[in-house]
C-alpha positions in Angstrom: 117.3 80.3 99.1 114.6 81.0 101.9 114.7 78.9 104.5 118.6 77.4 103.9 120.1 80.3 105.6 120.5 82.7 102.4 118.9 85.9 102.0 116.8 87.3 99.4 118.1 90.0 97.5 116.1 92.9 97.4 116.0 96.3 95.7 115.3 100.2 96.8 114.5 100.9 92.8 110.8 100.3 92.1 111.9 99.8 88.3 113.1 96.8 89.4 110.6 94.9 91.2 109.3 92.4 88.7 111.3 90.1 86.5 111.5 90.6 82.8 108.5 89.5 81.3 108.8 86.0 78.9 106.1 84.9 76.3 105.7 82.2 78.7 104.0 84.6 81.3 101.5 85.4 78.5 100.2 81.9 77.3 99.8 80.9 81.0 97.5 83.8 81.5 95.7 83.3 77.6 95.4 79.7 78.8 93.7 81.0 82.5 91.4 83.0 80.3 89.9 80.2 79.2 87.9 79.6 82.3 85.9 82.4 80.9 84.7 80.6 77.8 82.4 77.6 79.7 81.4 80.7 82.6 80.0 82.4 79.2 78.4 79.7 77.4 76.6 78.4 80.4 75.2 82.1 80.9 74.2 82.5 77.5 73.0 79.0 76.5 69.6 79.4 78.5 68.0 82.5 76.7 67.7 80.2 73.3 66.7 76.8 75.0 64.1 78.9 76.9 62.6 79.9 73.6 62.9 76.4 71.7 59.9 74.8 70.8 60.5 71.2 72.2 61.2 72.8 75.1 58.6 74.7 75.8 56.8 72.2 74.8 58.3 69.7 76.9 58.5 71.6 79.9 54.9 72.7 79.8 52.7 70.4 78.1 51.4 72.9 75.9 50.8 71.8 71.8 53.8 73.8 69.5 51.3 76.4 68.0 51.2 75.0 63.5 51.7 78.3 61.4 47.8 78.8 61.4 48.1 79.5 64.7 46.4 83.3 66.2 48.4 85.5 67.9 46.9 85.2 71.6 48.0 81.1 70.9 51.5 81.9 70.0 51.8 84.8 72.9 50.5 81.4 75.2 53.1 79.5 73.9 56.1 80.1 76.8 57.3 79.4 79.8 55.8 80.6 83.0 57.6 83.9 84.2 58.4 81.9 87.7 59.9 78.7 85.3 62.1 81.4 84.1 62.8 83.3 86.4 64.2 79.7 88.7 66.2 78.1 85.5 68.1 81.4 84.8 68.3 82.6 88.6 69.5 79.4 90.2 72.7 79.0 88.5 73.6 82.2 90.0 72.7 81.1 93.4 75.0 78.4 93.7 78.0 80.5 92.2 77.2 83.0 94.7 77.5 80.2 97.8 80.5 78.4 95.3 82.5 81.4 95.2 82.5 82.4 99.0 83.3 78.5 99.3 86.4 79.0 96.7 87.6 82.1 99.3 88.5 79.2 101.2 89.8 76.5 99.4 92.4 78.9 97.1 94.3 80.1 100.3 94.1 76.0 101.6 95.1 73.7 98.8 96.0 76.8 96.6 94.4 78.2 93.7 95.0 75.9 90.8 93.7 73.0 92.2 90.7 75.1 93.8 90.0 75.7 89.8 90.3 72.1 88.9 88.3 71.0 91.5 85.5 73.7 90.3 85.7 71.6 86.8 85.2 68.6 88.4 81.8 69.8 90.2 80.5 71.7 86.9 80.6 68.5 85.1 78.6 66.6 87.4 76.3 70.0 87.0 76.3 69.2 83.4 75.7 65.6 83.7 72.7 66.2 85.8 71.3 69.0 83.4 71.7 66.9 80.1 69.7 64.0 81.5 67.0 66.3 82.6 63.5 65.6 81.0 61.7 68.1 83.9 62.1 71.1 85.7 63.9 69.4 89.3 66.1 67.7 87.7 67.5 70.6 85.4 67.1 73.0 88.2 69.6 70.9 90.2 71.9 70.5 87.7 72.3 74.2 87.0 72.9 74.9 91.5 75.6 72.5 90.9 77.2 73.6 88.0 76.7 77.2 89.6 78.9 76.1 92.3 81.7 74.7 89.9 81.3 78.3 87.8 81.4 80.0 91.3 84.9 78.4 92.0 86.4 79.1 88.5 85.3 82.5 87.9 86.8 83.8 91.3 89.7 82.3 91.7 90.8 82.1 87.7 90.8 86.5 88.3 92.6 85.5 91.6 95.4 83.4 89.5 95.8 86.1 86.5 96.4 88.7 88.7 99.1 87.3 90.7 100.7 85.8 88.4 100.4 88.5 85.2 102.9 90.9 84.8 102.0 94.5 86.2 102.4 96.3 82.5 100.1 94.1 80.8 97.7 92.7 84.5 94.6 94.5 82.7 95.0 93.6 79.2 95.6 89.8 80.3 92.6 90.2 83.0 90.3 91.5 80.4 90.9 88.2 78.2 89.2 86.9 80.9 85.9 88.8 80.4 86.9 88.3 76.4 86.4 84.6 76.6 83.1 84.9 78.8 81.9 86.7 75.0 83.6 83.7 73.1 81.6 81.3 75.3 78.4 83.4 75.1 78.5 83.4 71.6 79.5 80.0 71.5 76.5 79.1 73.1 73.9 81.4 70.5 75.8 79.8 67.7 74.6 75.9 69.4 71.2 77.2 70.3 70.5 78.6 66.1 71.7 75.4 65.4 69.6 73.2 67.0 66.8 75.6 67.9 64.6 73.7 65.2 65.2 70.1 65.9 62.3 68.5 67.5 63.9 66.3 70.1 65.8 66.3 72.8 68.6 66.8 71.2 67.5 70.5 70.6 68.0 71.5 73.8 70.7 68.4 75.0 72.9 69.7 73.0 73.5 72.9 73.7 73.9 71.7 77.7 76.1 68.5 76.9 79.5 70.8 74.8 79.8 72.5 78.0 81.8 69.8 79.7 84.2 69.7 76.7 85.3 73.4 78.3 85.6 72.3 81.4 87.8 69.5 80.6 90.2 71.4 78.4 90.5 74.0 81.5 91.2 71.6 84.0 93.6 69.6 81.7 95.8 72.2 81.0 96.3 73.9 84.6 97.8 70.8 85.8 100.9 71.8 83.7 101.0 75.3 84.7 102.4 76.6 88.3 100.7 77.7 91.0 100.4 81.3 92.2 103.9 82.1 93.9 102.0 84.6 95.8 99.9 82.0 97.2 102.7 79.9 98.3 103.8 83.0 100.1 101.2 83.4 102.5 101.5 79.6 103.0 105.4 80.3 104.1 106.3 77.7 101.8 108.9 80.5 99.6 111.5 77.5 98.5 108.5 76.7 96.3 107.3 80.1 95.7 110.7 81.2 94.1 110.3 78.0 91.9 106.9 78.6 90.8 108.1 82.1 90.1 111.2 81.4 88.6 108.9 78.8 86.2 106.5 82.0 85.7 109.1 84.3 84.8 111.2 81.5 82.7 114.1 82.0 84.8 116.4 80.6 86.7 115.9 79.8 90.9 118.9 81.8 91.6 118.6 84.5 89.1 118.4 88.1 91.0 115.2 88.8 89.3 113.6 86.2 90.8 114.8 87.1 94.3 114.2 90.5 93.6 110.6 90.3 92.8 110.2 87.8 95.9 111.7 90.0 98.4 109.3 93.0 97.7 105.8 90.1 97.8 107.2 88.8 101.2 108.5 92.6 102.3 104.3 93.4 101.7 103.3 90.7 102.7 104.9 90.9 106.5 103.9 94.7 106.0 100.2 94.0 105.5 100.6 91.0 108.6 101.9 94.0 111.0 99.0 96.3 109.9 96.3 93.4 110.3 98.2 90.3 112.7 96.4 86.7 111.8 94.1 85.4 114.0 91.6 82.3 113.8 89.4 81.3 111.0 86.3 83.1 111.6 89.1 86.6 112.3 90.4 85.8 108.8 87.4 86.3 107.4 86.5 89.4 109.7 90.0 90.8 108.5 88.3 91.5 105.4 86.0 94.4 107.1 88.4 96.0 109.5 89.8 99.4 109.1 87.6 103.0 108.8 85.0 103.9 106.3 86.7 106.4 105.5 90.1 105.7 105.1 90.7 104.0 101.3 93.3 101.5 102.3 91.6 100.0 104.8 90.3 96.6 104.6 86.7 97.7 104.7 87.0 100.2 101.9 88.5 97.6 99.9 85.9 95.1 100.3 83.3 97.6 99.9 85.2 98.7 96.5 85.1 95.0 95.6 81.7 93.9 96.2 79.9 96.8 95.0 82.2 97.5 91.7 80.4 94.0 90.9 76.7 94.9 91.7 77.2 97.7 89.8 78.4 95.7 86.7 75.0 93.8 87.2 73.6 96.9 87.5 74.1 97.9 84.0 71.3 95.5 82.7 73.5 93.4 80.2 72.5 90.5 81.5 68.8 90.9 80.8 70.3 91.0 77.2 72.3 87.9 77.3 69.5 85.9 79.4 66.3 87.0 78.2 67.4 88.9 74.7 65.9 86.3 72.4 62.1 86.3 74.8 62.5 90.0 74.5 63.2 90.5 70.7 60.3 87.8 70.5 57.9 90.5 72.0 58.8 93.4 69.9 56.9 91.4 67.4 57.7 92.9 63.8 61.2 90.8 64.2 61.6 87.4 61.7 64.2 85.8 63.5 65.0 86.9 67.3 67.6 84.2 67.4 69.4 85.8 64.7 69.4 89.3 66.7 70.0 87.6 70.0 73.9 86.2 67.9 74.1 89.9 66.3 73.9 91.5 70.3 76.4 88.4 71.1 78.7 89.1 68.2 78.6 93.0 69.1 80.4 92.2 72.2 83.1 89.4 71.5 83.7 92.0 68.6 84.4 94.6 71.1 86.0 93.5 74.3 89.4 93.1 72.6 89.3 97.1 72.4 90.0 97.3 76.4 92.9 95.2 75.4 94.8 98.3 74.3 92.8 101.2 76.5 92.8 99.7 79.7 96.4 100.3 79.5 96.6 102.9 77.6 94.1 105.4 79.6 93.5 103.3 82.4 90.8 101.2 84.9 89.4 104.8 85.8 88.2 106.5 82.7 87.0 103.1 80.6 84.8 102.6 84.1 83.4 106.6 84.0 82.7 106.6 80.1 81.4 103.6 79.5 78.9 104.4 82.2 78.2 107.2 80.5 78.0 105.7 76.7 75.5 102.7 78.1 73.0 105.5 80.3 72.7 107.7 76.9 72.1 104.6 74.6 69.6 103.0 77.4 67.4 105.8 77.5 67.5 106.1 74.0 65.8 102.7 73.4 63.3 103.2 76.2 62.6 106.2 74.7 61.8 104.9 71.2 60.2 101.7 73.1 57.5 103.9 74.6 56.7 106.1 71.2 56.9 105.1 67.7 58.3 101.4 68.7 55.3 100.8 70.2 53.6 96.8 69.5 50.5 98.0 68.3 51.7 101.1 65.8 54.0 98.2 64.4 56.9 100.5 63.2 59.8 98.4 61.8 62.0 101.4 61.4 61.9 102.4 64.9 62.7 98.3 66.5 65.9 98.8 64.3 66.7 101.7 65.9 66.1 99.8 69.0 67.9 96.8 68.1 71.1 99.2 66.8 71.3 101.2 70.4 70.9 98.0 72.0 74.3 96.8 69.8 75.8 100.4 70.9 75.0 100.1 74.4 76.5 96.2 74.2 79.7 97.6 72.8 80.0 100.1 75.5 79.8 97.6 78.4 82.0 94.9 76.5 84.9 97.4 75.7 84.8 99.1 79.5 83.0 97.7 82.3 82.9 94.1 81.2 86.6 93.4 81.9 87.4 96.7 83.8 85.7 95.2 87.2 87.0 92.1 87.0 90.6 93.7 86.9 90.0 95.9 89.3 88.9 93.5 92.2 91.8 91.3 91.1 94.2 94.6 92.4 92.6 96.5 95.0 93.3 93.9 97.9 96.6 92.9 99.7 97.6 89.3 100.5 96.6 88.6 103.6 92.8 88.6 102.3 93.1 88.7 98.7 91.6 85.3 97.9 88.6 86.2 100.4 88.3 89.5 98.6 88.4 88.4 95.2 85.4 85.7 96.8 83.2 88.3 98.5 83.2 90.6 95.3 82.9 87.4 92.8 79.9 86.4 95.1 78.4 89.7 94.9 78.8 89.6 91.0 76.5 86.6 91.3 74.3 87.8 94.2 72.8 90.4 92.2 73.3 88.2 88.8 70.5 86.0 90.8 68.4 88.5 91.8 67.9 90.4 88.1 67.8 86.6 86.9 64.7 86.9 89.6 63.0 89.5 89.1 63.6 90.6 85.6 60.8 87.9 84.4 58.2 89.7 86.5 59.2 92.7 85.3 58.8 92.3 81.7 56.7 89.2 81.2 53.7 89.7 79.4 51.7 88.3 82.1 53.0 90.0 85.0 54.5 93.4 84.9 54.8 93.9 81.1 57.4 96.6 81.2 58.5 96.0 77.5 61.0 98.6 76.2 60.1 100.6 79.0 62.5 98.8 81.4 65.8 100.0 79.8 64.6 103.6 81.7 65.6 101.6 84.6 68.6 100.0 83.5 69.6 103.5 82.5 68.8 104.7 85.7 71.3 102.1 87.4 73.8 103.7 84.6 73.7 106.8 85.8 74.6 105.7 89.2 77.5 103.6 87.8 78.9 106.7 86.2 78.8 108.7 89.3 80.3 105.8 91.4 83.5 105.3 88.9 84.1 108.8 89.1 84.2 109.1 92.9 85.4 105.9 94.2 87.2 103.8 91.7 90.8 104.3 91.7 93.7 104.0 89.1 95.6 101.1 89.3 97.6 101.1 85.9 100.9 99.8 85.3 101.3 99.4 89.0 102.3 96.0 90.7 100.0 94.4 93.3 102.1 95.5 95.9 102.2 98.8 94.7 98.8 99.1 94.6 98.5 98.4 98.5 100.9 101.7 99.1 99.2 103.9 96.4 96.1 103.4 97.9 97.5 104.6 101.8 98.5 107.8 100.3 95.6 109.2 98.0 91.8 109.2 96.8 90.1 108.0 94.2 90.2 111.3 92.1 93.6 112.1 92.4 94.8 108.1 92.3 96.1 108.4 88.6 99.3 110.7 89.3 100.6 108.8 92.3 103.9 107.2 91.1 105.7 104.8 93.1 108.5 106.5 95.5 110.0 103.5 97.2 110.3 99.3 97.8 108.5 97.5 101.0 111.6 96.0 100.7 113.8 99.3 101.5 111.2 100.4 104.2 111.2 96.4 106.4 114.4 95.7 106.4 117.5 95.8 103.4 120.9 94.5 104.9 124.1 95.7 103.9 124.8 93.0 101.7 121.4 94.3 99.9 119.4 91.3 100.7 115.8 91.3 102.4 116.1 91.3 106.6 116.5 87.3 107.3 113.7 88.1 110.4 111.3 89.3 107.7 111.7 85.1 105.8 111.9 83.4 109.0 108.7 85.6 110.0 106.8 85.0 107.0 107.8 81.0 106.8 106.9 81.4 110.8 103.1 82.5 110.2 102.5 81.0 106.8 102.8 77.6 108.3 99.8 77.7 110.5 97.3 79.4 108.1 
């Protein structure tokens, strides 16, 4: 095996570059998913224990308004826009700063144990958030358990992509965004249930289950294998055919294993020659080298990555998820905003297993361009109704359902497309050398702009600042728009491909044209095959060379 003087056999036939696939492979990735759940239910716990009434209560002093109450008391009864606004926002902050960090740690200590140690720092998060009885401490505890989230939900995409098979990489991914919906309605389901209890426990409750998720996750990826890719760029590839060979459920020596081996360490001393290592701060500038215009470069990649992720934000789901139940509140002819805050939440775990099947059936492209398309028409729809007969004062019941059913349409939309088809896509646009600070930089632009709608998205539609109401889904339809026309001219199609293949499809076309590039030939073939068909032995001892001083 590498490194005891035998060589790798390789392959010219890109049929053969990946092992058969086990049912192995897909319970390790199911089980990876499951970071997903505890990044959804901390997302989507806050919008009900922001509308509890101990809560408020508790966090601002003011008497819980008896059923007698007027309307102007009730409509008093909140929390400030800016309390908002910092409770929701500054979870995203720290996964922004956690998730750069987590660029870091997956290529040093490798990324399963980067994921654990994320569990470890959410739970102290927790800890600090279910003792809370005021706003510092509870603000603390969510920037710690944001940097513990910012950890996990990098580097779990990181882990499922390199170690999914390349058939099946976007159905697996998108279990990913599947258990974010599991977790977010999780967390409605603990929020109706204690919504009503006048204690502590109303809102203690909902915080405290969290660290049940994070111990499960971090329990079970100590049995699993880490990323053979990973131990790749560390030059350590007697363990990375092991880990593979655990992956694949096959054995060391089997010529599938060494097959699939040879063509990541072929790329990966391919992708070295095109960008050489350098220092630590050069590693990091790796990731913005290369031409604007040229959509293999580094730069392009990055720029794919990071923006692919505003624009997810950019759709406005979030102001659902975070501040649906205050909004449905302030439609006023609805009984039970908690109940349509679970319907919205039920919409989507209902519909994400769709992109199970289409995102490989039609692809990462077209679920991108028409689900933009789907969420602008529905968006403007409900703004429309919102600023005509769904007005407050004309108190039209018939025309909030109608809102409340293009909100649902508009939720399946992003669930069944853009929800897990970014998250797949950063996963496969970037090549080894910077993937884990790829993966980070687009994860921490995810959260950037996750923070700053969390921010500003209070003073848009609080009733005692900008009071936007319905009116604000013109804007989130407006972002739309600009997703659809951003899929169409810069997201390429990265189906059924393998990581490696991805690298070379993207040197040799454009977005638009991405989908009929079909592989032609092996990195393996093009650095080096000797006659006995095994991988040039100056291609390992290279690799093992510059993998051990990362």
């Amino acid at each position: 095996m590498p490194g005891g003087g035998v060589g790798l056999v390789a392959t010219a036939d890109t049929n053969r570059i990946e092992a058969p696939v086990t049912a192995k492979a897909y319970f390790m990735c199911a089980f990876a998913a499951f970071g997903g759940i505890y990044f959804g239910y901390d997302s989507g716990y806050v919008s009900g224990v922001m509308g509890m009434n101990y809560f408020i209560h508790l966090y601002t002093g003011i008497p819980i308004p008896g059923p007698e109450a007027s309307d102007a008391v009730k409509n008093a009864f909140t929390l400030p826009a800016y309390e908002k606004s910092l409770i929701t926002s500054i979870l995203s902050a720290g996964t922004f700063f956690g998730a750069l960090i987590a660029g870091d740690l997956a290529d040093f200590i490798g990324r399963r144990v980067t994921i654990i140690a994320g569990c470890g720092v959410f739970i102290v998060g927790v800890i600090l958030q279910t003792a809370s009885s005021s706003l510092g401490l509870l603000v603390a505890g969510r920037l710690i358990a944001g940097f513990g989230i910012g950890f996990v939900s990098a580097i779990i995409i990181l882990y499922m992509s390199e170690v999914a098979p390349r058939k099946v990489r976007g159905a697996i991914v998108s279990g990913y965004q599947f258990c974010i919906t599991i977790g977010l309605l999780l967390a409605s389901c603990v929020d109706y249930g204690t919504q009503n209890r006048t204690d502590s426990g109303s809102y203690r409750i909902p915080i405290a289950i969290q660290m049940l998720w994070a111990i499960i996750l971090a329990t079970g990826l100590f049995l699993l294998p880490e990323s053979p890719r990973y131990f790749v760029k560390r030059g350590k590839l007697d363990k990375a055919a092991v880990s593979l060979a655990s992956i694949r459920g096959q054995p060391v020596d089997s010529e599938f294993v060494q097959t699939e081996l040879a063509e990541i360490v072929a790329n990966h001393e391919y992708e070295l020659q095109v960008v050489p290592q350098g220092t630590y701060i050069s590693s990091w500038a790796n990731c913005f080298k290369g031409s604007l215009f040229k959509s293999s470069s580094n730069l392009r990649r990055t720029i794919l990555g990071t923006s692919l992720q505003m624009m997810q934000q950019w759709t406005g789901v979030n102001f659902i998820f975070y501040f649906g139940t205050t909004f449905f509140q302030e439609l006023g002819s609805i009984k039970n905003p908690f109940l349509i805050g679970l319907v919205t939440t039920l919409v989507n775990v209902c519909s994400t297993p769709i992109s199970f099947w289409t995102i490989e059936k039609f692809g990462r492209r077209p679920l991108l361009i028409w689900g933009a398309l789907g969420m602008l028409i529905c968006e403007f729809i409900v703004a429309i109704i919102g600023v005509t007969a769904g007005q407050l004062d004309k108190n039209n019941s018939n025309a909030v359902r109608a809102m409340i059913a293009f909100i649902c349409i508009y939720v399946f939309f992003f669930a069944s497309t853009w929800g897990p088809g970014a998250w797949v896509v950063i996963g496969e646009v970037f090549p080894l050398p910077i993937r884990s600070r790829g993966v980070a930089l687009s994860t921490a632009s995810n959260w950037l702009w996750n923070c700053i709608i969390a921010v500003i998205t209070p003073y848009m539609v609080g009733t005692d600042k900008g009071n936007l109401g319905a009116r604000v889904f013109f804007i989130w339809g407006s972002l739309c728009t600009m997703c659809f026309i951003y899929a169409y001219f810069l997201v390429p199609e990265t189906k059924g491909l393998s990581l490696e293949q991805v690298d070379r499809m993207l040197e040799e076309t454009n977005a638009r044209t991405s989908s009929k590039w079909v592989p032609h030939s092996t990195f393996a073939a093009e650095m080096g095959l000797t006659e006995k068909g095994t991988l040039d032995p100056e291609i390992i001892e290279d690799v093992e060379r510059k993998g051990s001083v990362v």
